[in-house]
DRENRO-157373 format. One line per field, with one value per atom (N, C-alpha, C, CB): residue number from 1; atom name; z, y, x. Coordinates in steps of 0.05 Angstrom, whole numbers, always signed. Glycine has a CB too. Layout:
N
n	c(NUM,...)
atom	c(CA,...)
w	c(Z,...)
v	c(Y,...)
u	c(X,...)
% end
This chain:
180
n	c(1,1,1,1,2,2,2,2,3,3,3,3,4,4,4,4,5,5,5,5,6,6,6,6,7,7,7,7,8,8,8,8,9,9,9,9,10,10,10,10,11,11,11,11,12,12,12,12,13,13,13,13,14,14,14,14,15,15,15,15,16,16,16,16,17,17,17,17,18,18,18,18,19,19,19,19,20,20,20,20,21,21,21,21,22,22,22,22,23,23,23,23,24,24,24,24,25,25,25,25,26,26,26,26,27,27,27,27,28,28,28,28,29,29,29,29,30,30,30,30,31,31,31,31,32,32,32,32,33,33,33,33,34,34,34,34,35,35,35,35,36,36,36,36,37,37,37,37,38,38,38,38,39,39,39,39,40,40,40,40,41,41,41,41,42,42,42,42,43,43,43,43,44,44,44,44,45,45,45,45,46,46,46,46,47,47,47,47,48,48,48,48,49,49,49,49,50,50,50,50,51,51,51,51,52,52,52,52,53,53,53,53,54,54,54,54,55,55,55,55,56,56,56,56,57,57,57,57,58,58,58,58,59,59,59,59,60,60,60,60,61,61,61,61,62,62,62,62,63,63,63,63,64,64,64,64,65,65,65,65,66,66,66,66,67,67,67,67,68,68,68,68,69,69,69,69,70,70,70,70,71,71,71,71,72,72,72,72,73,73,73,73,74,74,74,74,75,75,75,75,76,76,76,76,77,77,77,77,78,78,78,78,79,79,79,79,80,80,80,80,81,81,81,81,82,82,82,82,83,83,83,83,84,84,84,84,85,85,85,85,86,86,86,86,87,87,87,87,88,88,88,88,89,89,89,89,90,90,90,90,91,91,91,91,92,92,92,92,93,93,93,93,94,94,94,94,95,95,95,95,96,96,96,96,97,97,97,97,98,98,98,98,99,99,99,99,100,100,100,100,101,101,101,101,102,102,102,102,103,103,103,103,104,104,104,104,105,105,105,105,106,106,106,106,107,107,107,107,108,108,108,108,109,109,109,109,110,110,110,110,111,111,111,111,112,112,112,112,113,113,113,113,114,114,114,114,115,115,115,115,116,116,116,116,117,117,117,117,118,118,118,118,119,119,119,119,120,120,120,120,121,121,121,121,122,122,122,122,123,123,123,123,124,124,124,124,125,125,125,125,126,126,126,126,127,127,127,127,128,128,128,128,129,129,129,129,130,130,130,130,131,131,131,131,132,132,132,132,133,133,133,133,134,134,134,134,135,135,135,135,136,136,136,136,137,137,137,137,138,138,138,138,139,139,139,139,140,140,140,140,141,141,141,141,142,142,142,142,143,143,143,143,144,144,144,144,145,145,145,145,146,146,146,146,147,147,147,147,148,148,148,148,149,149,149,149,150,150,150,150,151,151,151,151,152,152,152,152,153,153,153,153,154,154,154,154,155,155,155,155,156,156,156,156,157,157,157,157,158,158,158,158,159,159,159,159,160,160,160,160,161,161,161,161,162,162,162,162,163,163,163,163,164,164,164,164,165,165,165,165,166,166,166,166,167,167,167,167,168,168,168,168,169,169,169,169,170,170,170,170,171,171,171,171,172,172,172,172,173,173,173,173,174,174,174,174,175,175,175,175,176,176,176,176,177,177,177,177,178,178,178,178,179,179,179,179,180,180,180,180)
atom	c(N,CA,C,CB,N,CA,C,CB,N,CA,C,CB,N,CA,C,CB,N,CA,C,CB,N,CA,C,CB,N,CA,C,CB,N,CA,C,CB,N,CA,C,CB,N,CA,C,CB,N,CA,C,CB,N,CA,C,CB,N,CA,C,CB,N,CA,C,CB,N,CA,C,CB,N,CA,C,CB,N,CA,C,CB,N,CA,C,CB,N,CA,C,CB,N,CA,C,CB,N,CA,C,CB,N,CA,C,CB,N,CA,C,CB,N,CA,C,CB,N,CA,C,CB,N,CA,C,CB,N,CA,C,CB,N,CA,C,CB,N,CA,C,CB,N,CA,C,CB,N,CA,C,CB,N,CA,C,CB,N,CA,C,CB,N,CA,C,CB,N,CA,C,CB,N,CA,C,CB,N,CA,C,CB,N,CA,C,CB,N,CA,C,CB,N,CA,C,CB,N,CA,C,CB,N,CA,C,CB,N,CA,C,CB,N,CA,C,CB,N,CA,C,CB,N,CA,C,CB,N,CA,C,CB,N,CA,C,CB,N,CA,C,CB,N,CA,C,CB,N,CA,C,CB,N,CA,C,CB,N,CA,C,CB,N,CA,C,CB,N,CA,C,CB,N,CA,C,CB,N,CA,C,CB,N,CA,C,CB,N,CA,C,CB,N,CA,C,CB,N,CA,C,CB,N,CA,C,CB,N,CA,C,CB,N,CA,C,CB,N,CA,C,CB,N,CA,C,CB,N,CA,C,CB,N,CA,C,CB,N,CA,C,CB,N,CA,C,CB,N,CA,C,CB,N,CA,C,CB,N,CA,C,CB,N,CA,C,CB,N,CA,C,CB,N,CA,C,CB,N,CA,C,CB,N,CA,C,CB,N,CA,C,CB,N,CA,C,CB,N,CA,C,CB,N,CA,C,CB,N,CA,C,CB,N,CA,C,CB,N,CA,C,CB,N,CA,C,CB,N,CA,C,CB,N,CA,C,CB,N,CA,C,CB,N,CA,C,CB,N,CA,C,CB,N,CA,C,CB,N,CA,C,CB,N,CA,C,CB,N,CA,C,CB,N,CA,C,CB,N,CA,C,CB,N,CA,C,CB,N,CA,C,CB,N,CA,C,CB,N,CA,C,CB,N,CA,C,CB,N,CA,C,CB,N,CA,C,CB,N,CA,C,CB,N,CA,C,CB,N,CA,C,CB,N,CA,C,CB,N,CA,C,CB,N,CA,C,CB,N,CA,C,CB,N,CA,C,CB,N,CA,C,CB,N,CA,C,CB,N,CA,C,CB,N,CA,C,CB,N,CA,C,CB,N,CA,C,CB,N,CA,C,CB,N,CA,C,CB,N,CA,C,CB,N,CA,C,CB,N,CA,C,CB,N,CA,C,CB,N,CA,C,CB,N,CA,C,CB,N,CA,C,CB,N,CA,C,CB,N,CA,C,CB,N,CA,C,CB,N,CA,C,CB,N,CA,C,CB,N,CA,C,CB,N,CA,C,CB,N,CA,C,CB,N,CA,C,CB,N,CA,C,CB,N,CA,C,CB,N,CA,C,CB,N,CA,C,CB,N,CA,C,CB,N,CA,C,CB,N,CA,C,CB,N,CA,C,CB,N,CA,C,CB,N,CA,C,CB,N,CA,C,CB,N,CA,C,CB,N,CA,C,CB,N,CA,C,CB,N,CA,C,CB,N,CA,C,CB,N,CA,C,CB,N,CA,C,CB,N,CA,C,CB,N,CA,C,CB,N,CA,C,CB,N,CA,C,CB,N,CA,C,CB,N,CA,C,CB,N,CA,C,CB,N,CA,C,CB,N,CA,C,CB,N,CA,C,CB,N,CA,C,CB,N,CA,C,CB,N,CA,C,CB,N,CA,C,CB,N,CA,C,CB,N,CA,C,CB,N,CA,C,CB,N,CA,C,CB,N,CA,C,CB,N,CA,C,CB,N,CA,C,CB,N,CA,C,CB,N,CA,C,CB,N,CA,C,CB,N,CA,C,CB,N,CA,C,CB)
w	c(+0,+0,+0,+25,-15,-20,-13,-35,-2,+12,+1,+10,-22,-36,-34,-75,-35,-36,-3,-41,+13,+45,+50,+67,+36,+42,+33,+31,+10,-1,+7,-25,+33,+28,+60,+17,+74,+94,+84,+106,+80,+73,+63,+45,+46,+40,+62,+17,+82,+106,+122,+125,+120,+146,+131,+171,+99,+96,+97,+80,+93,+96,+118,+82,+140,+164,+165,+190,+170,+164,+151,+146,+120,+113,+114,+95,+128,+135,+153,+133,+171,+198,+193,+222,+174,+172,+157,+153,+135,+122,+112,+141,+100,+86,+68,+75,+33,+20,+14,+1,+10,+15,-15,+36,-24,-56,-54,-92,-75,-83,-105,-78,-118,-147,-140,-165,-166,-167,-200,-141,-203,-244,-253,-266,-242,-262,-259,-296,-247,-244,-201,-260,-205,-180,-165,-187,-150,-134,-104,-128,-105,-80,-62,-98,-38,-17,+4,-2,+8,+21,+40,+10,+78,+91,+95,+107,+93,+81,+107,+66,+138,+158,+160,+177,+152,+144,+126,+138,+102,+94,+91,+86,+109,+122,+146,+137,+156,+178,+164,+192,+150,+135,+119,+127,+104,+91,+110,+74,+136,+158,+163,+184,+168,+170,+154,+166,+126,+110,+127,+97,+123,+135,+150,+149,+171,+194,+206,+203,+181,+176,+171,+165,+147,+133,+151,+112,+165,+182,+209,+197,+209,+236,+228,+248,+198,+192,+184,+163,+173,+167,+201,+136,+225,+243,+260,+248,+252,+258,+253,+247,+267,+261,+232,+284,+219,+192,+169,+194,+173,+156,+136,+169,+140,+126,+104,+137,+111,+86,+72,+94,+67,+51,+29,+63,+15,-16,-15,-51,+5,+11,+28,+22,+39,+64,+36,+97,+32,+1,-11,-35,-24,-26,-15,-30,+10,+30,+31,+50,+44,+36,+16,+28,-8,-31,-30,-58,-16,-23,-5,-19,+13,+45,+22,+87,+9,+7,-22,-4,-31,-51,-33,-81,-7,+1,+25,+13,+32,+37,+11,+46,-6,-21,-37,-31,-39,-48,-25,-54,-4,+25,+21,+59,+22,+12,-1,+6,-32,-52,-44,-69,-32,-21,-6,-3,+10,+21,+19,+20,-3,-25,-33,-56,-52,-63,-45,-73,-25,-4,+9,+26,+2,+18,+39,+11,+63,+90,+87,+99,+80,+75,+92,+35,+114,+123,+103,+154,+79,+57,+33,+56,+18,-8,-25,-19,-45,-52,-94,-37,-108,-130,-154,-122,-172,-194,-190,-238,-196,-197,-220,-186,-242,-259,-258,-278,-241,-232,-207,-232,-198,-174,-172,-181,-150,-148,-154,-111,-169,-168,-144,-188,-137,-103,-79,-89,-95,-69,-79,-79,-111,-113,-114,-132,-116,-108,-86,-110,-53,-37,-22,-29,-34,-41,-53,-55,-82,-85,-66,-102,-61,-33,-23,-10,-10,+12,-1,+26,-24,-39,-42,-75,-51,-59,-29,-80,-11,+16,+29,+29,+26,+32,+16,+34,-12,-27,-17,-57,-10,-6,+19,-6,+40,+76,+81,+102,+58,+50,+41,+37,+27,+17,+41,-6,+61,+85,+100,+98,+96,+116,+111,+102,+91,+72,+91,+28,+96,+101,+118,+95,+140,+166,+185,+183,+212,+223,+248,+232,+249,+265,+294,+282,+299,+330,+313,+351,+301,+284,+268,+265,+261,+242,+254,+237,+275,+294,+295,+312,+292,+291,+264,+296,+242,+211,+212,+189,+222,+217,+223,+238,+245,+253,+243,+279,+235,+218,+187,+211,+185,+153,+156,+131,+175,+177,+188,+198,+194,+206,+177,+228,+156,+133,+113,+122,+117,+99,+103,+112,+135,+144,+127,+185,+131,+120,+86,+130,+82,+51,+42,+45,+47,+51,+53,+78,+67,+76,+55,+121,+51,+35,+4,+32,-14,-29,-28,-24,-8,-9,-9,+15,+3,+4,-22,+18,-32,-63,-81,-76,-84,-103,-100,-95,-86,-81,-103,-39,-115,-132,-164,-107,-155,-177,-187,-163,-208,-218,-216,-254,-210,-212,-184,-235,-162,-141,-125,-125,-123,-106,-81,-113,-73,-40,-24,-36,+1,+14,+39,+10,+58,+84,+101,+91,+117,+129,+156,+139,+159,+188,+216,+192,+219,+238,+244,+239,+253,+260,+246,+296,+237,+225,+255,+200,+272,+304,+306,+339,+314,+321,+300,+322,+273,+260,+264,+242,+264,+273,+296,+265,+318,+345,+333,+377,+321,+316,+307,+305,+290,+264,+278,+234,+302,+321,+308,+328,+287,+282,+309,+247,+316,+332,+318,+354)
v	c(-24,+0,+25,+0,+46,+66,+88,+65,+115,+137,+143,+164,+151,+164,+140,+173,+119,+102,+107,+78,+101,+102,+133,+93,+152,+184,+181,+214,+167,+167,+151,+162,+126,+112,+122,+64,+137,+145,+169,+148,+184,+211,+199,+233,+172,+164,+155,+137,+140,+129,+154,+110,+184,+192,+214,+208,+211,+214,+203,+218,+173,+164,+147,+157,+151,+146,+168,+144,+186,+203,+190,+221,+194,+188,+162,+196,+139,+123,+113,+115,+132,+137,+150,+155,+168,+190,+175,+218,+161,+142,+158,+122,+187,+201,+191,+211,+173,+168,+131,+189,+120,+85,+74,+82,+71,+57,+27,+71,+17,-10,-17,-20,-40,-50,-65,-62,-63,-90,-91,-94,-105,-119,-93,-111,-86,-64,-38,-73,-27,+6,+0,+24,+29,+34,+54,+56,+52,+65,+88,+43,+105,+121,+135,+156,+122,+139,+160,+123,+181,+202,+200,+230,+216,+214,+253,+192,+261,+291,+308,+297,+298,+312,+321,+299,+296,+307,+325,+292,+325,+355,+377,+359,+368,+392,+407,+378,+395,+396,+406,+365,+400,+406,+432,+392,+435,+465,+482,+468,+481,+497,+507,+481,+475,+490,+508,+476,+514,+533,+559,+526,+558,+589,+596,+594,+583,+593,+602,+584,+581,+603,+613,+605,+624,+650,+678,+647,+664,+693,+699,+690,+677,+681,+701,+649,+686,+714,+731,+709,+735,+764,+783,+763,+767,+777,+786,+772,+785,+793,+815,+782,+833,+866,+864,+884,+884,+889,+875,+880,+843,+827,+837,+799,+847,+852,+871,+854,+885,+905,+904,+929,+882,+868,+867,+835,+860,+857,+820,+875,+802,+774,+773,+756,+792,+791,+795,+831,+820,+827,+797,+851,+780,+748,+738,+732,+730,+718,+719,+728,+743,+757,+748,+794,+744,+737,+704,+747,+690,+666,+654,+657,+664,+658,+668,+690,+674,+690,+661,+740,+664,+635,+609,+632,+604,+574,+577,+562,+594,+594,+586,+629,+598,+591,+556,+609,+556,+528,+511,+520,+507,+490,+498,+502,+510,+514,+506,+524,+502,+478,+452,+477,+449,+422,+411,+423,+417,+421,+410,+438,+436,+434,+405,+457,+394,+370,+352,+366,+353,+325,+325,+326,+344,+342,+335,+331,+342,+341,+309,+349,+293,+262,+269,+250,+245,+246,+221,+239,+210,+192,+203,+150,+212,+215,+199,+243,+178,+159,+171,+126,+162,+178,+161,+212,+155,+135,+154,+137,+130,+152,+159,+137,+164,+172,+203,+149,+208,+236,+250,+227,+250,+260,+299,+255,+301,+316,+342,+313,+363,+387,+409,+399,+401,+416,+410,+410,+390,+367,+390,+319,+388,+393,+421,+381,+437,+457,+473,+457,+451,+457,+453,+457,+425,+431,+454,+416,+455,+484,+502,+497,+515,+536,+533,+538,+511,+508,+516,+475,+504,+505,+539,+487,+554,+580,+588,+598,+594,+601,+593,+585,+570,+570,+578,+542,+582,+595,+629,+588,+644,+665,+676,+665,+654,+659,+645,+639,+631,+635,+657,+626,+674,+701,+726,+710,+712,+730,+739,+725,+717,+707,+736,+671,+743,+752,+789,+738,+794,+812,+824,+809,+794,+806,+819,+781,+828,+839,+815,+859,+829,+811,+789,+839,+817,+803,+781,+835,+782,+758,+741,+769,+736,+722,+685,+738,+687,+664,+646,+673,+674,+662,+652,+687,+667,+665,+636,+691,+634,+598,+584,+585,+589,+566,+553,+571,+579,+574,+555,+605,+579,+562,+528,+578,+521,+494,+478,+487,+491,+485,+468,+512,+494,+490,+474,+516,+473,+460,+426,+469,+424,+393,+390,+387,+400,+396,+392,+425,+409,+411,+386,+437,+374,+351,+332,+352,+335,+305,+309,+298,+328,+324,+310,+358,+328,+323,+286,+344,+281,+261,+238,+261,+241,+236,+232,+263,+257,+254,+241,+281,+248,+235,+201,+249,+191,+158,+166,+137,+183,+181,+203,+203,+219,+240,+235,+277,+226,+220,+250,+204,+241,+279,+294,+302,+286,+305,+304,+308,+328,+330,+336,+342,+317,+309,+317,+278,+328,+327,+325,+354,+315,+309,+322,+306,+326,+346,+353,+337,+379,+385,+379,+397,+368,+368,+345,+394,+333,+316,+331,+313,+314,+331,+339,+313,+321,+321,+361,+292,+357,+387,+408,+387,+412,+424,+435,+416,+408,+429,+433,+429,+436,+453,+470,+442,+475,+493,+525,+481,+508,+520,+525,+493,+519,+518,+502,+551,+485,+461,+434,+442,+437,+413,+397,+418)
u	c(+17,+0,+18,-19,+18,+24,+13,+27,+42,+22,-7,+36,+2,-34,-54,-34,-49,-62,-87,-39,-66,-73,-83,-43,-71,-97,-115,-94,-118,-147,-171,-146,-146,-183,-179,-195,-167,-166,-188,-139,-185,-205,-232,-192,-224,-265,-274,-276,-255,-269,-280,-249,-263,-275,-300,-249,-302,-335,-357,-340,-344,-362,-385,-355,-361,-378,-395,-363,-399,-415,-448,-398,-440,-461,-475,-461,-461,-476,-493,-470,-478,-503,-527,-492,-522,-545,-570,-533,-566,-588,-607,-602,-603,-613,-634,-594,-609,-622,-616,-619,-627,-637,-642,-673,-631,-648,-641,-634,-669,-670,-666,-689,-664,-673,-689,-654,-710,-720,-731,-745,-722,-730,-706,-781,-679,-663,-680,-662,-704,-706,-700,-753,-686,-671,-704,-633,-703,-717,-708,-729,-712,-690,-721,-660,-709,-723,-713,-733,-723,-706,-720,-701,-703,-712,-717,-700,-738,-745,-740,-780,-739,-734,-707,-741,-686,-660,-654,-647,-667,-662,-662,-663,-688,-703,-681,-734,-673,-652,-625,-648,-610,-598,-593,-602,-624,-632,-636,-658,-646,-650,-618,-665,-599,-571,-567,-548,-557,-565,-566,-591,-600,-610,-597,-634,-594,-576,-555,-575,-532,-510,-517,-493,-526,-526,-531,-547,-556,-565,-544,-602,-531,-513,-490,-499,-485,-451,-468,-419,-490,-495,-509,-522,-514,-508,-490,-514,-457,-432,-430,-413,-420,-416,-404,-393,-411,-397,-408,-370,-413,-414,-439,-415,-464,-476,-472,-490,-457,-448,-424,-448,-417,-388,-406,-371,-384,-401,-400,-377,-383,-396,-419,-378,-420,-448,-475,-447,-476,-503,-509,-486,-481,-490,-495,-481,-487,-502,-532,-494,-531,-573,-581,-582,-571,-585,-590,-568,-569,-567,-589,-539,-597,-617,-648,-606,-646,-676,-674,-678,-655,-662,-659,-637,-650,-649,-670,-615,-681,-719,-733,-734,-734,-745,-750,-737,-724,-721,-733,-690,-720,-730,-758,-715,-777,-800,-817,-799,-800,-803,-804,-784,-783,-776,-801,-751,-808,-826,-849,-827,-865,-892,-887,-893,-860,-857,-864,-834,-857,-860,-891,-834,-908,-932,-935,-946,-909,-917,-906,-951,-898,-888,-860,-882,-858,-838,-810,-848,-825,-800,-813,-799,-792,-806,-791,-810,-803,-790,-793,-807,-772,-776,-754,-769,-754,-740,-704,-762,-700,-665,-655,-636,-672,-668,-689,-671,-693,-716,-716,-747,-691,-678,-690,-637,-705,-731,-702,-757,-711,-698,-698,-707,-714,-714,-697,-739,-686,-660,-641,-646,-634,-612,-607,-604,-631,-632,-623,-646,-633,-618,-592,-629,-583,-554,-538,-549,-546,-534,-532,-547,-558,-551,-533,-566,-529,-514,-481,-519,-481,-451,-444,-453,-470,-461,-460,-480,-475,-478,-447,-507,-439,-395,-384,-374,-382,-367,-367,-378,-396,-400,-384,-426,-387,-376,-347,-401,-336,-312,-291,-313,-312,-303,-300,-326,-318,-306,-284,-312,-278,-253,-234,-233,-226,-209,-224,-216,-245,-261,-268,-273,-266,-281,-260,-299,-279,-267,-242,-290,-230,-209,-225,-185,-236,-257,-277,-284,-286,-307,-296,-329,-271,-259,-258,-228,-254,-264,-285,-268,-307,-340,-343,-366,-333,-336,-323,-319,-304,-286,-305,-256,-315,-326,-358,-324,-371,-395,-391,-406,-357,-356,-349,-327,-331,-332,-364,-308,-385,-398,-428,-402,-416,-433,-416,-443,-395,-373,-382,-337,-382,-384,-413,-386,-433,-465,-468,-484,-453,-445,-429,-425,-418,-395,-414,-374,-431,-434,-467,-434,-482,-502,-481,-523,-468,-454,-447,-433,-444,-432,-459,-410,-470,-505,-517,-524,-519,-530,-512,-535,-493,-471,-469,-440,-492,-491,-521,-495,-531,-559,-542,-596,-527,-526,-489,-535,-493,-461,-452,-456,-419,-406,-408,-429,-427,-418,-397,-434,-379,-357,-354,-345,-336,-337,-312,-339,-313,-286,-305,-261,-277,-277,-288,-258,-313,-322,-297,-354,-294,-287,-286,-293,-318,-328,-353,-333,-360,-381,-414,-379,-427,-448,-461,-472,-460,-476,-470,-450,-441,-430,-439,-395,-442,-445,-468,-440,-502,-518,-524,-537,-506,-510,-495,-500,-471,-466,-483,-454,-496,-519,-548,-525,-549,-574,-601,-583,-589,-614,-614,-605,-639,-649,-662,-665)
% end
């Protein structure tokens, strides 16, 4: 076994414990069509993380009036919205089950958010104020881990999604993020 060899399945192992505890999304076969069931409270949980960063760094002195804070705001008013969607789609259904060839756009919708919403509070870092730069780390690993581990979640249904090692325990992330 070789170094790269041993980082890499070291780094898949420590995503993928993660997402196998979580049991998000579940699929079957049966006769060759795949079937995927989601568990919609977790995403729900998840998209809430979202919001929550978002409103937390844009509650840091300063942060709202950065030109990454204005994104931010923008990104929260589209990942309500979507989570929203999400939502309507599931009709109050705590599994929404759906062909894996028709992976609901409202999932991936709120993934996105979440992707632009760290790209955005990434851009902080570079911005904020010295006294909040602390808080900003720690939100951004907080959405990084959620982002990570959804990514990693879907990408067992959506060829192509990219994955890295979360930071932090998804557990810690949403205390972090004040999802219960």
């Amino acid at each position: 076994m070789n170094r790269r060899h041993l980082l890499r399945t070291t780094a898949l192992a420590l995503v993928a414990a993660p997402i196998a505890a979580c049991s998000v999304f579940q699929s079957t076969t049966t006769n060759g069509v795949t079937t995927i069931t989601v568990n919609v409270a977790k995403l729900d949980a998840w998209g809430q993380a979202f919001i929550n960063g978002g409103t937390m760094l844009l509650g840091l002195p300063g942060v709202a009036t950065l030109p990454a804070g204005v994104e931010i705001a923008a990104v929260l008013v589209m990942a309500k919205a979507n989570l929203a969607a999400l939502d309507a789609e599931t009709h109050g259904q705590a599994m929404l089950t759906f062909d894996s060839t028709s992976v609901p756009a409202a999932i991936q919708s709120v993934l996105a958010d979440g992707k632009n919403l760290l790209t955005d509070a990434q851009g902080l870092m570079d911005t904020a104020a010295q006294g909040t730069a602390s808080e900003v780390q720690t939100y951004i690993n907080a959405i990084q881990t959620v982002v990570s581990i959804f990514s990693a979640t879907i990408g067992q249904i959506v060829a192509g999604a990219r994955v890295g090692a979360p930071p932090m325990t998804e557990a810690r992330a949403l205390a972090v993020l004040q999802v219960r």
